[in-house]
N, C-alpha and C positions, 0 to 999 in steps of 0.2 A: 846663846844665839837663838833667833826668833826666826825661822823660815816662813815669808811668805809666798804662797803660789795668787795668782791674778792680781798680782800689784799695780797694774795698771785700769783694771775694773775701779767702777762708782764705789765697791768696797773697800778692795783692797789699796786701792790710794788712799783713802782715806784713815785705812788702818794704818800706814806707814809713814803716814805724817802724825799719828797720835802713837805710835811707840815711838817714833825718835824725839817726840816733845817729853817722852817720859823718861828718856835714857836710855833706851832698852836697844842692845844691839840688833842690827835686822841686816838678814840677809832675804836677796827676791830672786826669783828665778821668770825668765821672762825670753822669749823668740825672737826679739829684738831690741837691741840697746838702745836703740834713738828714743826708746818709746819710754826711757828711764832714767833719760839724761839729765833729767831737770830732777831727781833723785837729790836729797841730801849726801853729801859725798863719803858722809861715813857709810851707806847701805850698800853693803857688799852685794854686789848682783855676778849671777850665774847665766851665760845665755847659750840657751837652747832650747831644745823641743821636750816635752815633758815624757814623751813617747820612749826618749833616748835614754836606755838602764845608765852610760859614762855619765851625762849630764845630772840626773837625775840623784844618782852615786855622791857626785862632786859637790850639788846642793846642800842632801843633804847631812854631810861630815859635818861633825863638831855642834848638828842643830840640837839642842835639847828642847825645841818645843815648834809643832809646826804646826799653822792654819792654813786649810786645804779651800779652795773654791776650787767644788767640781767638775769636772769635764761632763758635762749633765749626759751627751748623746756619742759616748765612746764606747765602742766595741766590748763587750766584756768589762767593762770599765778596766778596761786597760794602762790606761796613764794613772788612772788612785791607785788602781792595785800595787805599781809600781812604787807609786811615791807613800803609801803607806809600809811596804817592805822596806822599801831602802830607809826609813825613818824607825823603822824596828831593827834593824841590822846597824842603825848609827847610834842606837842607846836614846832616841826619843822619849820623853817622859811624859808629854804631852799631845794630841791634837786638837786642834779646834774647829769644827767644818761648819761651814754657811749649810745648812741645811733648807727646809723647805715648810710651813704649815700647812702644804699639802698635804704631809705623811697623816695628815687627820683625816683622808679622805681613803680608804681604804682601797674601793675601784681605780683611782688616780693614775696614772700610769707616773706623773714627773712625782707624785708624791712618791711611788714604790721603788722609781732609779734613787731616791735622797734615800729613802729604809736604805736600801739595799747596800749604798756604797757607808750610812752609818754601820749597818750587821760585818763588811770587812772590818773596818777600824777595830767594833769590838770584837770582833776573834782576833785580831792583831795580836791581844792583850796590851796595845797601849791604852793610858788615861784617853778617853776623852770627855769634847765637851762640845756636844750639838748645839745649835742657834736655827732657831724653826721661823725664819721672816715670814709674816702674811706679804700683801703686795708691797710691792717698792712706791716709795712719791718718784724717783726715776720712773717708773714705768708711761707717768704722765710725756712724756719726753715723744712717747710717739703719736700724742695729739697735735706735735706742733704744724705739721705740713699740714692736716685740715684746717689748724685755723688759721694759719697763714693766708691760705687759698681761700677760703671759702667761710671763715669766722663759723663753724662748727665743729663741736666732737661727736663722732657717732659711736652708739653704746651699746652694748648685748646685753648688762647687767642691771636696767629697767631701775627702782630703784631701793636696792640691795646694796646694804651697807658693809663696807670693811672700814679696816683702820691701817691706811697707809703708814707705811713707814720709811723713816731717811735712811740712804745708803751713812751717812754718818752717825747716824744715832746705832745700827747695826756694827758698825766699825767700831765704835764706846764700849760696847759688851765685850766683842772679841778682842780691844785691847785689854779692857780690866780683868777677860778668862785669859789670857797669858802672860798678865804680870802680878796677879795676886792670888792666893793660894782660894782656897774651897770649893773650885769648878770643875774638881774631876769626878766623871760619869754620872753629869747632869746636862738636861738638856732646856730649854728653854724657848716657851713662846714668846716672840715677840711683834708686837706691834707698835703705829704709832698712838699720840697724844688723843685721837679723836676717831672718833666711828663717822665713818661719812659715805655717803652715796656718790655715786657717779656726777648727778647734777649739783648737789653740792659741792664737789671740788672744782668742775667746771664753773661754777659763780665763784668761786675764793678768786679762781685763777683772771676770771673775764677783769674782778679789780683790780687787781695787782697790777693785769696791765694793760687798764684803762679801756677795754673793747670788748662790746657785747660779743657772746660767745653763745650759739643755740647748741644745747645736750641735745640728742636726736637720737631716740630709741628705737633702735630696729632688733628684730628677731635673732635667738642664735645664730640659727643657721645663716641668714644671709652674712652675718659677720666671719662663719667656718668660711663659707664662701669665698668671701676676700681676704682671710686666712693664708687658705690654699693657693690662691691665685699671685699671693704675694710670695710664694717661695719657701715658707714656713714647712719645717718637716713634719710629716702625719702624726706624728706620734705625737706630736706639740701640740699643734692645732686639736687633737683628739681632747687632749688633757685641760686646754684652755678652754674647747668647748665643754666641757663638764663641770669646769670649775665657775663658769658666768649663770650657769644652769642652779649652779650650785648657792652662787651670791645673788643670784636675781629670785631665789625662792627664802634667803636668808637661810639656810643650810652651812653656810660658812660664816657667818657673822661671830667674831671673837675680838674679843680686848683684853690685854693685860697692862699690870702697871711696871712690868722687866727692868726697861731701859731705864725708871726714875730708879727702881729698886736698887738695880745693880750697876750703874754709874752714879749717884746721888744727885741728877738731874735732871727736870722734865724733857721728855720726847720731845723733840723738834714738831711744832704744827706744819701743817700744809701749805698755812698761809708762808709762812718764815722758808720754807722752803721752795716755795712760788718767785717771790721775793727774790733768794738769791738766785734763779734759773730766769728770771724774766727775761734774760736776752737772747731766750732760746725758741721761745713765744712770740715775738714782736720781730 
């Protein structure tokens, strides 16, 4: 049995529609049922708060292998602490955690909450098996309301290149680390198909759907600015602004070739994942 936590995230849906294409029993823990109903009916769901030791308990019996999406900004990291114990007290053999390629930034603060709740896992003594994503092509998702409104995206990161990556091609990996054997106590960077700038995804995206789009560079700070103003916790906004600091001097700029390596098929482009979100754009 395959316990998933964030089943309902751009990941985790997508990791549980590729373990039940594969066979693989799954069970998901989740705070609300409506939000899982469209679930395949064989995926055993648990609903509750992850906070809750009874629920968390009941999850995870009988799991022999579980993939954790973090509670990034919990107390003590309170709810993993949890659910990595109760997954060592159920005879766990495995974990799998959505990690961060942050943890390459040492100063980072989001990179040092991903260290920090991998450093429990490994004292756990369970197996694991880290997944270190640069940025998400989801992340594009919160350009839609400026171009909606106003056919622009506004940018901190000048133009300093990453290599986005699909919530689905991330979901490939962590299906192939918990149904086939050599992925214990290894970790993995992953990125996508292509190294690309800010304004170059803004041109992929302006085709796909069919409307000039202006990239418009403005300064860190004024972007911290509406950061903060937007509600964003400091701690965030801190790490986001060091991480744009970081891509806009190319300091952060990495690619690998993971997801072809360890799924035996190329990363998802930008373009191909434009394409399937277009109606989120327009």
């Amino acid at each position: 049995m395959i316990l998933v936590t964030g089943a309902t995230g751009n990941i985790g849906s997508e990791l549980v529609k590729q373990l039940v294409a594969k066979g693989a029993p799954v069970r998901v823990i989740t705070r609300d049922e409506k939000n899982v109903s469209h679930l395949d009916p064989a995926v055993e769901r648990v609903i509750g708060d992850r906070h809750d030791p009874a629920v968390v308990r009941q999850a995870a019996q009988g799991a022999d292998k579980v993939f954790m999406l973090a509670i990034l900004f919990d107390k003590n990291h309170e709810a993993d602490r949890l659910l990595i114990e109760e997954a060592k007290q159920a005879g766990a053999g495995q974990m799998v955690m959505i990690s961060s390629g942050t943890v390459r930034i040492e100063t980072n603060a989001i990179g040092r909450l991903h260290r920090e709740k991998e450093e429990l896992i490994e004292q756990s003594g369970i197996s694991w098996t880290f997944l270190r994503p640069g940025g998400f092509m989801s992340n594009s998702l919160q350009w839609a309301e400026t171009i909606k409104s106003q056919s622009k995206v506004f940018n901190p990161m000048g133009k300093g290149k990453t290599s986005p990556i699909s919530p689905y091609d991330i979901a490939g990996v962590a299906a192939v680390a918990l149904t086939s054997p050599g992925h214990e106590r290894k970790a993995y960077d992953l990125t996508g198909a292509e190294l690309l700038s800010t304004p170059e995804q803004v041109e992929i995206l302006s085709k796909v759907i069919g409307k000039p789009i202006d990239s418009v560079d403005i300064p860190v700070e004024v972007a911290t600015e509406r950061a903060v103003a937007s509600g964003l916790p400091e701690a965030l906004v801190k790490s986001l602004a060091e991480l744009w600091v970081q891509v806009r001097t190319e300091a952060y700029t990495f690619h690998t070739n993971e997801v072809e390596r360890l799924t035996g098929r190329p990363a998802q482009t930008f373009e191909t994942w434009c394409r399937e979100h277009r109606s989120a754009f327009v």
